[in-house]
C-alpha positions, -999 to +999 in steps of 0.1 A: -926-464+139-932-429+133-943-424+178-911-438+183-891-416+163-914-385+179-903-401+217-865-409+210-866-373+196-881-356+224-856-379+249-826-364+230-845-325+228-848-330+272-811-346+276-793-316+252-813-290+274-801-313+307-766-308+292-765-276+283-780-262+322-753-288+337-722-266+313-741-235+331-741-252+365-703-261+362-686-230+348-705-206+379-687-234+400-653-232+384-658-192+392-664-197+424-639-218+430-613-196+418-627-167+439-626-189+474-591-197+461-576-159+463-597-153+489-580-182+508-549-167+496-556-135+508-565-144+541-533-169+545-511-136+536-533-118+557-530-140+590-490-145+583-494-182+575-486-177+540-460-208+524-467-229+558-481-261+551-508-275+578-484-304+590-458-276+598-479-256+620-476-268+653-498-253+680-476-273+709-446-256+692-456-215+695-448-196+725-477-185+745-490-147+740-479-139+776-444-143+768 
C-alpha cells in the first residue's frame, strides 16, 4: 500500500511540474502573439493597407504603376 502511495505521489510531483512548464510555455506565446500583432499593425499602416480587409483588395482592380 505504502509503494503505491510513494508512485501516485511521484505521478502527481511529475504532472504539477508538466503543468507548471506548460503556464511558462503559454504566457511567452501570448507575448509573442501580441508583439507579431502590432508588428502586423505597423506594417499594414506602413504599406497603406491599413482598415482594408483581404476580400477588398483586388489586384485586378489597381491601375498599373505605368499609369
Amino acid at each position: 500500500m505504502n509503494d503505491r502511495v510513494q508512485r501516485l505521489e511521484e505521478k502527481i510531483a511529475y504532472l504539477e511540474r508538466h503543468v507548471t512548464e506548460q503556464d511558462k510555455v503559454m504566457l511567452e506565446l501570448g507575448d509573442t502573439v501580441a508583439k507579431l500583432r502590432l508588428e502586423l499593425g505597423a506594417l499594414r499602416e506602413r504599406s497603406g493597407g491599413a482598415g482594408r480587409a483581404d476580400s477588398e483588395a483586388n489586384p485586378a482592380d489597381e491601375r498599373p504603376p505605368h499609369y
